[in-house]
C-alpha positions in Angstrom: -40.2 -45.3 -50.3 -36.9 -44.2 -51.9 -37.7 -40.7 -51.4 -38.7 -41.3 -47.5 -35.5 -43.4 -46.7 -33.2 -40.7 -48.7 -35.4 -38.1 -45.9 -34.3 -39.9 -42.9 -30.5 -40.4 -43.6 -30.5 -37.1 -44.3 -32.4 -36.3 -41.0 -29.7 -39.0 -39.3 -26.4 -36.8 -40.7 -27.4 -33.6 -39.7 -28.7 -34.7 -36.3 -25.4 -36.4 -35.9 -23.5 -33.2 -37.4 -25.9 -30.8 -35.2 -24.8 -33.6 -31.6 -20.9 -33.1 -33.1 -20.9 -29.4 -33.0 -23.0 -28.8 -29.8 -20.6 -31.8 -28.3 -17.6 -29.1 -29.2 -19.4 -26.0 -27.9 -20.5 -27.7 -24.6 -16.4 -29.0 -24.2 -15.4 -25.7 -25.2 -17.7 -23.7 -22.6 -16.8 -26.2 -19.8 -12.8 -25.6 -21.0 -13.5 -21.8 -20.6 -15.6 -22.2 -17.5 -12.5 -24.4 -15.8 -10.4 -21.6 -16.8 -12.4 -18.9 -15.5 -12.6 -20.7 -12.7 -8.6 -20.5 -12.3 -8.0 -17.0 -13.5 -10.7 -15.8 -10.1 -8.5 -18.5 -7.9 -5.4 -16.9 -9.0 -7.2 -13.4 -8.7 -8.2 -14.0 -5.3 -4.6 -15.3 -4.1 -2.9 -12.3 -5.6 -5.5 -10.3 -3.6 -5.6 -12.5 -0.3 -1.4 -12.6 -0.3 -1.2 -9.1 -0.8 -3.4 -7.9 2.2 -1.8 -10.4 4.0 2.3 -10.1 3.0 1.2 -5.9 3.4 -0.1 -6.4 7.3 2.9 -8.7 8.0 5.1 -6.4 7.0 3.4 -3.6 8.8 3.3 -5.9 12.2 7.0 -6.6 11.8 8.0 -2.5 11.6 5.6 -1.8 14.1 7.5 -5.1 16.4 10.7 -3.7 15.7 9.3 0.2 16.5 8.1 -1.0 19.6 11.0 -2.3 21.1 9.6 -4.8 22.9 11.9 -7.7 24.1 10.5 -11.5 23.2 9.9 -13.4 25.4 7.7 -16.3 26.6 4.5 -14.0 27.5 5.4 -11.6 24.1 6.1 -13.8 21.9 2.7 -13.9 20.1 3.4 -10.6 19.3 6.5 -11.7 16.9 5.2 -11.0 13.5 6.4 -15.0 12.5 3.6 -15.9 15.5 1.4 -13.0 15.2 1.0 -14.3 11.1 0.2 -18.0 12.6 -2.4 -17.0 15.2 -3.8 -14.4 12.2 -3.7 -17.6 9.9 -5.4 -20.0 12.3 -8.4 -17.0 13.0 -9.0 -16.5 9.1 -9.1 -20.3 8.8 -11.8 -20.4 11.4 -13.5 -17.7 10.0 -13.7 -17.9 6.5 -16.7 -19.4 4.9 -15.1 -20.8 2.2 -12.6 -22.7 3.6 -9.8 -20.7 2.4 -6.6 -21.3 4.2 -3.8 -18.5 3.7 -0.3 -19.0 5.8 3.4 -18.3 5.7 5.5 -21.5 5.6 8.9 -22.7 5.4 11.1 -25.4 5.0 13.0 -24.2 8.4 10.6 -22.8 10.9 11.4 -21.6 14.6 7.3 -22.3 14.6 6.4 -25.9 13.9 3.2 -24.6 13.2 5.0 -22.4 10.0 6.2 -25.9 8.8 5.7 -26.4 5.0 3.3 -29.7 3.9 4.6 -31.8 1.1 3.0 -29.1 -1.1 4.4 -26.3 -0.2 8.1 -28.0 -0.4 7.8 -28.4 -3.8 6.6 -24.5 -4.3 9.5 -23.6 -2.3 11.9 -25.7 -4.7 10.3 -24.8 -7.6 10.9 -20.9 -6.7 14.9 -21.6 -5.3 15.1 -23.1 -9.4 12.9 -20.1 -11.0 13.5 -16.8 -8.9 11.7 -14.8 -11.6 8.7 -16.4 -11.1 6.5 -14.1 -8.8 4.1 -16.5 -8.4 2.2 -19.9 -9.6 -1.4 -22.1 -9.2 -1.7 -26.1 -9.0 -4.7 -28.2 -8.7 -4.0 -30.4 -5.6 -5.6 -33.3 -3.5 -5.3 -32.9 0.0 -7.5 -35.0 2.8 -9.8 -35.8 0.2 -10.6 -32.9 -1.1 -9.5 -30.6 -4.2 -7.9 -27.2 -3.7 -6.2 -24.4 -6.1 -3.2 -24.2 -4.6 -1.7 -20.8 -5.3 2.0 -20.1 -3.6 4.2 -16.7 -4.0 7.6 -17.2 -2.9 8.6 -15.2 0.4 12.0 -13.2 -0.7 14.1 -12.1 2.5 14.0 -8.3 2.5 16.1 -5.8 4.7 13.8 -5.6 7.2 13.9 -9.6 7.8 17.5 -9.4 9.0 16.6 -7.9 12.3 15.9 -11.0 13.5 17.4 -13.7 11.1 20.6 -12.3 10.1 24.0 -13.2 11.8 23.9 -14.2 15.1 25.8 -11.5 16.5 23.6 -8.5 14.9 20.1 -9.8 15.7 17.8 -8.7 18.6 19.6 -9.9 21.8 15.9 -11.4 22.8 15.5 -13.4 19.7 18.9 -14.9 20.0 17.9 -16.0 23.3 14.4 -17.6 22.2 15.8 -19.4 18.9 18.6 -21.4 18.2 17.6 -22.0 14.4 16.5 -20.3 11.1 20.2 -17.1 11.1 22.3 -16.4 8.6 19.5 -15.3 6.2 20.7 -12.8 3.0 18.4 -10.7 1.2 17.1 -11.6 -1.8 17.0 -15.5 -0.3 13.9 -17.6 -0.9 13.1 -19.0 2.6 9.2 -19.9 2.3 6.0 -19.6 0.5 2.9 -17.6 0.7 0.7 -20.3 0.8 -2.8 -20.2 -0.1 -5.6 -23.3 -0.8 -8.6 -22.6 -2.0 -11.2 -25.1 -2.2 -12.6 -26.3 -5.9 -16.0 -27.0 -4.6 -16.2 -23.0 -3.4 -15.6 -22.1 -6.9 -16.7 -24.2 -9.2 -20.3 -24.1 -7.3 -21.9 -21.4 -9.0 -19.7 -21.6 -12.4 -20.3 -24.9 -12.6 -24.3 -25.1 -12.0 -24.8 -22.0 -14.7 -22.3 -24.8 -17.0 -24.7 -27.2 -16.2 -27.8 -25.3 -16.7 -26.3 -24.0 -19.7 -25.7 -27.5 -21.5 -28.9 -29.2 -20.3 -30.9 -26.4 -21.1 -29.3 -26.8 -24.6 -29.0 -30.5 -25.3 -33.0 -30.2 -23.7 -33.3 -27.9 -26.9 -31.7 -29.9 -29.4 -33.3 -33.2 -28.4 -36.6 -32.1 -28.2 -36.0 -30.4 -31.8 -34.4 -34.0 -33.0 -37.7 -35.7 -31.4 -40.4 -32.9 -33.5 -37.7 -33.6 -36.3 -37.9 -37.2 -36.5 -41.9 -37.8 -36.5 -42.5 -34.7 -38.5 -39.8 -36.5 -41.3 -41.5 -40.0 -40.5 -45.4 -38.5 -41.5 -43.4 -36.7 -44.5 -44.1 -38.9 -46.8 -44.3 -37.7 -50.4 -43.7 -33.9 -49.3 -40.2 -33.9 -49.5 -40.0 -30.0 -50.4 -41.4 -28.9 -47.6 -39.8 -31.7 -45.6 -36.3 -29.9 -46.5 -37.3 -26.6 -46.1 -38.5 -27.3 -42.5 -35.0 -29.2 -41.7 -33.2 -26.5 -43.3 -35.3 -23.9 -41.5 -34.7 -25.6 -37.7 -30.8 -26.4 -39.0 -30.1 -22.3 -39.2 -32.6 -21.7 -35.9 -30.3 -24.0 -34.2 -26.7 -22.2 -35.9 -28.0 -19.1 -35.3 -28.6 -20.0 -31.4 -25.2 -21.8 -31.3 -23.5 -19.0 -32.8 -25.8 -16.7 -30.1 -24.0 -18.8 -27.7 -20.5 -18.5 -29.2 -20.6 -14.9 -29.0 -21.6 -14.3 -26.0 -19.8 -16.9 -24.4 -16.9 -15.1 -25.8 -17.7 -12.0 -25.1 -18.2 -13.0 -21.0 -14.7 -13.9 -21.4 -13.1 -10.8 -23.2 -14.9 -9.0 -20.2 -13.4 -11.9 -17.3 -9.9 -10.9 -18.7 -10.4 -7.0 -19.1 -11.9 -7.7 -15.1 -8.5 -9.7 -14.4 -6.1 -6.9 -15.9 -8.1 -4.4 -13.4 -7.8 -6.2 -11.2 -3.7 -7.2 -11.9 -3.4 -3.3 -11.8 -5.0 -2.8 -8.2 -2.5 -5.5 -7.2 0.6 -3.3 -8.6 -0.7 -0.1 -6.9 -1.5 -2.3 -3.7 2.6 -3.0 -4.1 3.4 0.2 -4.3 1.3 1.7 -1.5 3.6 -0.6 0.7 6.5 0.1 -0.7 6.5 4.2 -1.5 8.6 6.3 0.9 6.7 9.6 0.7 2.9 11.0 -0.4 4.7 12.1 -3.6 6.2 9.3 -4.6 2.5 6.8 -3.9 0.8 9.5 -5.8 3.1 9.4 -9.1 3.5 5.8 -9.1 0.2 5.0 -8.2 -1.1 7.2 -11.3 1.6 5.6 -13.5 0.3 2.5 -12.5 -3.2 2.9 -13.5 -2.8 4.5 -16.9 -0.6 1.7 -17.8 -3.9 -0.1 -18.2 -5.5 0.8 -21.2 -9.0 1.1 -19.6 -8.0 4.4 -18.0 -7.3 7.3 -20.8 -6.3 9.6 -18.1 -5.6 9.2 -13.9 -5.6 12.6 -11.7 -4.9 12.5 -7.8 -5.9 15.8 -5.8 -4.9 16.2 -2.3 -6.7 19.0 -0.1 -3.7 21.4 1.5 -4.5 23.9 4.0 -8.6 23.8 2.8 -8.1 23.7 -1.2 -7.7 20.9 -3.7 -4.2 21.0 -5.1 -3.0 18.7 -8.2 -0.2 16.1 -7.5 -0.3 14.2 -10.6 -2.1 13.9 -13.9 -1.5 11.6 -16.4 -3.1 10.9 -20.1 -4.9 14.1 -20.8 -3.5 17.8 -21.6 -4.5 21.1 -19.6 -5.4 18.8 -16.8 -3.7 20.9 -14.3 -6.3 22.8 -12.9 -9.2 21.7 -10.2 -12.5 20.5 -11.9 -15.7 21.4 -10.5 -16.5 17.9 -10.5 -13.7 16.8 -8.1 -14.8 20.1 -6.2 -18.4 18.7 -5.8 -16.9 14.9 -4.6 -15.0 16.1 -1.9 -17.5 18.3 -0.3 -20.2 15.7 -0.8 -17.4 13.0 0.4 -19.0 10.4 -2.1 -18.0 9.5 -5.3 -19.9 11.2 -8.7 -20.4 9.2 -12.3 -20.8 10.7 -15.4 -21.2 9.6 -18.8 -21.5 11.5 -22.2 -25.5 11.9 -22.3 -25.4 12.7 -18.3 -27.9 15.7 -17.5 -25.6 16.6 -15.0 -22.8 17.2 -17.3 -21.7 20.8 -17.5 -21.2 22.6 -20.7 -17.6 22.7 -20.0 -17.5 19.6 -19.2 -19.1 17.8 -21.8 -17.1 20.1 -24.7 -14.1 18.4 -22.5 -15.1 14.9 -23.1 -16.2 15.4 -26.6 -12.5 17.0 -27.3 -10.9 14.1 -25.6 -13.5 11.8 -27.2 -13.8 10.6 -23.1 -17.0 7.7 -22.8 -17.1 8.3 -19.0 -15.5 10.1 -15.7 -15.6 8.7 -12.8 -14.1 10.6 -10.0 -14.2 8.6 -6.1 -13.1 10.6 -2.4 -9.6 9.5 -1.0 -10.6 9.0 2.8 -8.2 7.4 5.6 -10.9 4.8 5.8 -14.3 4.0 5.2 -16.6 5.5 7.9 -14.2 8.9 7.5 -16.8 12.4 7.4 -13.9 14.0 6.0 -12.1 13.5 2.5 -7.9 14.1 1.7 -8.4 14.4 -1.9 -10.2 13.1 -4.9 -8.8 10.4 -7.6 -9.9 11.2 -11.1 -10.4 8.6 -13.8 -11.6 9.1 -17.8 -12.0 6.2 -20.0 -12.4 5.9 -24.0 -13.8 2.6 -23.9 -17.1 1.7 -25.6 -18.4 -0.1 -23.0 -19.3 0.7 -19.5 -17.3 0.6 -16.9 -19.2 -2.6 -14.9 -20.5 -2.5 -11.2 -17.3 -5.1 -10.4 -14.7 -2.2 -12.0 -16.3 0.3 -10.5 -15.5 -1.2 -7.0 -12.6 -2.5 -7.4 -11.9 1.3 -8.7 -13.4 2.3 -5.3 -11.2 -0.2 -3.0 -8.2 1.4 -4.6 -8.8 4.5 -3.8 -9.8 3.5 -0.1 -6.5 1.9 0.2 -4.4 5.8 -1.8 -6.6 7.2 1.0 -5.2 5.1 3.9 -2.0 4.8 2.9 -1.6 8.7 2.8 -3.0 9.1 6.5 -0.4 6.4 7.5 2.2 9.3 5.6 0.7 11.9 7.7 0.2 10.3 11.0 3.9 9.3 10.7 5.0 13.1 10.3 2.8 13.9 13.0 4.6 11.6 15.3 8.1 12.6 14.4 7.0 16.2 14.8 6.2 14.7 18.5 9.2 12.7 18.4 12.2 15.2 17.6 10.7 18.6 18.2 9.9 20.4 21.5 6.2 21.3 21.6 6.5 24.8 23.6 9.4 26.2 21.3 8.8 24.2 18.3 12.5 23.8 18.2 14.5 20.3 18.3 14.6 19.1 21.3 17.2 16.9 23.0 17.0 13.5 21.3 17.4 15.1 18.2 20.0 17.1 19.2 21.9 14.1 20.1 21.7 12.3 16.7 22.8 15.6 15.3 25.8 15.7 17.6 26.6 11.9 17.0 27.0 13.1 13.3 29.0 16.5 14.0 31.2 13.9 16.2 32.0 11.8 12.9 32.4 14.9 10.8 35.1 16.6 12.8 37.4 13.0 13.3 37.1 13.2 9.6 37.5 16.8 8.2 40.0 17.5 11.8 37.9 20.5 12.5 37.2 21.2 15.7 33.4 21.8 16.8 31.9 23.0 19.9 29.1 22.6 22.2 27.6 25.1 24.1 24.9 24.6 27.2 23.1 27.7 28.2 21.0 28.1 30.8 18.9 31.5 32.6 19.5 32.6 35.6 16.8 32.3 38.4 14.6 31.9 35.5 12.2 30.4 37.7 11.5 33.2 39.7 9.5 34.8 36.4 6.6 32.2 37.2 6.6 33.3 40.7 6.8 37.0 39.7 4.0 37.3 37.1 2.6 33.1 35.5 3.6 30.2 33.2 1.6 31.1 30.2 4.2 34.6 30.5 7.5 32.3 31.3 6.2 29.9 28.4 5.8 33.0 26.0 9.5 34.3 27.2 10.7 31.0 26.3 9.2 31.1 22.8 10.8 34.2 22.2 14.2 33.0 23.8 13.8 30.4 21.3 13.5 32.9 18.3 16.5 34.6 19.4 18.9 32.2 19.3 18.0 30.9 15.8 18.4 34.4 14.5 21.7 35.0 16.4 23.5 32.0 15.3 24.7 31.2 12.1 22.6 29.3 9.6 24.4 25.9 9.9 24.7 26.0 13.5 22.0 23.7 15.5 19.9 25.2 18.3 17.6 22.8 20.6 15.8 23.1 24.2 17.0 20.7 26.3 14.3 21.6 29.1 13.0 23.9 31.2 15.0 27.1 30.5 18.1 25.1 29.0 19.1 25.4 25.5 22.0 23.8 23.8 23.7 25.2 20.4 26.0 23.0 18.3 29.1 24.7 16.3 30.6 22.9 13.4 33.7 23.0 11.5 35.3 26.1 13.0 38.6 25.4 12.8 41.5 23.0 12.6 43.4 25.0 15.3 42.5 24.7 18.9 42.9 28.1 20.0 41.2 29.5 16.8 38.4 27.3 17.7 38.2 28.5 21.4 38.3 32.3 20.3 35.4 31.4 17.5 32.7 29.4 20.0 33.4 31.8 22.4 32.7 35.1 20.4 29.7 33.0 19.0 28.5 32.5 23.1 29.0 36.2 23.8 26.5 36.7 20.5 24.3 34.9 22.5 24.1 36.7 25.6 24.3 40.2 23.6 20.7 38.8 22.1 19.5 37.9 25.5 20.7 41.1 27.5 18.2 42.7 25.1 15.0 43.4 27.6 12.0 41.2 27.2 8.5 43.0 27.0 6.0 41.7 30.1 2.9 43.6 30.4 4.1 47.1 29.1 7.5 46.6 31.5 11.0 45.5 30.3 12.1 42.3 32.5 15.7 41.6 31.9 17.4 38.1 31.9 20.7 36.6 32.3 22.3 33.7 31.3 25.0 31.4 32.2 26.9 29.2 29.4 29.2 26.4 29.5 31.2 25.6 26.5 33.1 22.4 25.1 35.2 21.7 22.3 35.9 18.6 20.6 37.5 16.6 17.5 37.9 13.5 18.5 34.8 10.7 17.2 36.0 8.3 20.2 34.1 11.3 22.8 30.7 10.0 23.4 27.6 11.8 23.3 26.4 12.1 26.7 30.3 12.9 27.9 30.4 15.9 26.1 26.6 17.1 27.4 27.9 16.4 31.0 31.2 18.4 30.3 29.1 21.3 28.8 27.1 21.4 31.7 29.4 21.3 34.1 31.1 24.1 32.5 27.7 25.8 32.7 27.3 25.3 36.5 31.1 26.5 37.1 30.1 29.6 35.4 27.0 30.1 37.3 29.1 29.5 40.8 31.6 32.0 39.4 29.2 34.9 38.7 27.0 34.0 36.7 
């Protein structure tokens, strides 16, 4: 009886010991679970308020671009309304219940008034400026939320419309009476973002769940066997040990099964979050780069900062052929791969790891020098329906494990976004080509002549050199489209075009005003009037030398005539369009005098 008494307390103190520890590892999961839980919130707000600050900011240059004037029928089309209406739409829409919206503690929109919440973010970031952003648990109607708020920093392009009084948009002054005076680098407001517990903590939490009863279901039915096998142990108390003993290092074995891999999901949740953290930077800097090169280098930077990626290479196609932009992490990597060939003609992305049948030999000696575990290389396309790729982004990593199905797209949204962001590039330098340059001559055309002028205006007042303007225009030029057709008069204008540039001086500024008009712009010729009148006259007699030259028109010489009109000036107080009139005029007075 000794012997079976001594059996069971020994049965009670490790059951007890075996309830402590899976007490601890069921507290500890749930801790890691709940944090988990926070690090995708905070994920997911860093995403949401990146698309969202990134489309506002977009809006607000395309507002400003358009020039339209606010009023009571456009004033859903201020990016301050345009964000609530955008707000109110995702709020409707999202499944989730996410709710993302800028707010402030001074709103012209009573809708873009902070809740009790969001005062205290914006307080907290007026105390902290360095912090970029922060996450609360919060009760609100009930219901819990993650509460994740970035503060909203007042950048240049905010002053348009709440800086001083006197230098904002005449229409907003005359909608608003509130929210001026704003200085960059001010914190007016919050990114605000609530994302409801339940959404989260659904699945997490029913996998914690199923986790710890599946395991306390283990260990109490293992206590349950225990006790009655130690109650019919009797005088067998041998083999009564070695079957405890044998169930206690089952059980340790599975708890430390547990332990592992519980830590190893979260080794893999954080390497996901700093892949994640690193498409966030590059998101930043595709809104903020001021050229194709600059998103490139940057971008690249960006990405090999994160240990996952050994090297980062961005290929852009120019006039039909891949051409390197940037290449970081690797040596010799200068040079097109047949790889990245493949991906762009294909327009889909290719992965390859070391035992690959599909590696080349060159390839493969390539990632065995570099000791490379996988290349992955994705298409950059202006979206994601484009037939058509720009370019190719390249990425090798060293690290043992694979690169997961998550990575791999977050890889591929990053790469969607290089690709959009460089069409945005070119589409802008499409439409200043459009906006500045005449599309007959290829020349500049008047508008940009004017903003050149405005500058030579400022230059002269300062340096007291005198410049000079000179408007030329044909005579009877409109008698060639009568005489032979426009495609000819087009193609004589072309060629008018090519002669002036070559006849002027290299710093001097040729543009086609319109039709057969041209004007030439003549800087910093001298500080003495007369000199000056001398120099932009010899230079308008250059001119018609180069015109007087006979034009070719089907195998016959056509000759052409010009009349020009010259004006100097010095002082910056002459306005633009005076000086165009006065140049003209002079022009017609020549004309009327003999052309």
């Amino acid at each position: 009886m000794l012997k079976f008494h001594l059996n069971k307390k020994i049965f009670w103190v490790i059951a007890l010991l075996i309830v402590v520890a899976n007490s601890f590892l069921t507290l500890y999961v749930y801790n890691h679970t709940q944090k988990a839980i926070e690090i995708r919130a905070f994920a997911r707000g860093e995403s949401l308020k990146e698309y969202f600050i990134s489309m506002r900011y977009v809006y607000h240059q395309q507002f400003l671009d358009s020039g339209l004037e606010v009023n009571e029928k456009t004033v859903g089309f201020l990016p301050a309304h345009a964000s609530t209406l955008i707000s109110d739409k995702f709020s409707e829409l999202s499944s989730d219940g996410i709710t993302i919206r800028n707010v402030t503690d001074v709103p012209r929109n009573p809708k873009n008034m902070a809740d009790e919440f969001e005062l205290d973010a914006i307080e907290y970031f007026k105390k902290t400026k360095n912090e970029k952003a922060q996450i609360k648990k919060i009760r609100q109607n009930s219901q819990e939320f993650l509460h994740y708020t970035a503060p909203l920093v007042i950048e240049q392009y905010c002053i348009a419309c709440h800086g001083k009084k006197e230098e904002v948009l005449p229409s907003i002054l005359k909608m608003y009476d509130t929210a001026y005076d704003y200085k960059i680098g001010d914190i007016r407001g919050v990114t605000s973002i609530k994302i409801p517990i339940d959404s989260l903590e659904k699945e997490a939490i029913k996998s914690f769940y199923q986790t710890a009863l599946f395991t306390w279901g283990i260990i109490l039915l293992l206590l349950i066997v225990v006790y009655f096998a130690v109650n019919k142990l009797t005088g067998q108390e041998v083999e009564q040990k070695t079957l405890l003993q044998k169930e206690v290092r089952k059980k340790t074995a599975d708890l430390n099964e547990q332990k592992n891999e519980l830590e190893v999901a979260y080794a893999q949740q954080k390497h996901l979050f700093s892949i994640l953290r690193t498409v966030a930077d590059c998101n930043q800097i595709l809104i903020t780069a001021q050229s194709v090169e600059e998103l490139v280098k940057k971008t690249a930077l960006s990405m090999h900062e994160n240990t996952t990626f050994a090297s980062v290479k961005i290929s852009l196609l120019e006039d039909g052929e891949l051409v390197v932009k940037t290449s970081i992490g690797l040596d010799e990597e200068l040079q097109i791969l047949t790889l990245e060939e493949k991906v762009v003609a294909s327009n889909t992305h290719i992965h390859m790891q070391q035992d690959s049948s599909l590696l080349t030999s060159s390839c493969r000696e390539r990632m065995h020098k570099y000791k490379l575990k996988e290349v992955y290389a994705v298409p950059l396309k202006k979206d994601y329906h484009a037939k058509e790729a720009l370019g190719v982004l390249s990425i090798c990593t060293t690290q043992e494990s694979e690169l997961s199905h998550e990575e791999l797209a977050m890889i591929d949204e990053l790469a969607g976004d290089v690709g959009f962001a460089i069409n945005s590039f070119n589409q802008k330098e499409a439409i200043n080509q459009l906006s500045y340059y005449d599309t007959l001559t290829y020349i500049p055309n008047q508008r940009l002549f004017e903003q050149h002028l405005e500058q030579a205006l400022s230059s002269s007042d300062k340096h007291l050199n005198y410049g000079a303007l000179l408007f030329l225009d044909f005579d009877d030029f409109r008698n060639i489209n009568d005489l032979v057709d426009k495609s000819t008069g087009d193609a004589i204008l072309q060629e008018i075009a090519q002669r002036l540039i070559a006849t002027v001086h290299q710093e001097f500024f040729v543009a086609r005003h319109s039709g057969d008009k041209f004007l030439i712009l003549l800087e910093n010729l001298s500080s003495v009037e007369n000199e000056a009148a001398i120099m932009a006259k010899n230079g308008a007699q250059k001119l018609q030398e180069s015109i007087n030259v006979p034009f070719a028109v089907a195998e016959k010489s056509l000759y052409l005539t010009c009349s020009i009109g010259i004006v100097l000036f010095l002082d910056h107080k002459e306005s633009v369009n005076k000086l165009l009139n006065e140049a003209e005029y002079a022009m017609r007075t020549a004309k009327k005098e003999g052309k």
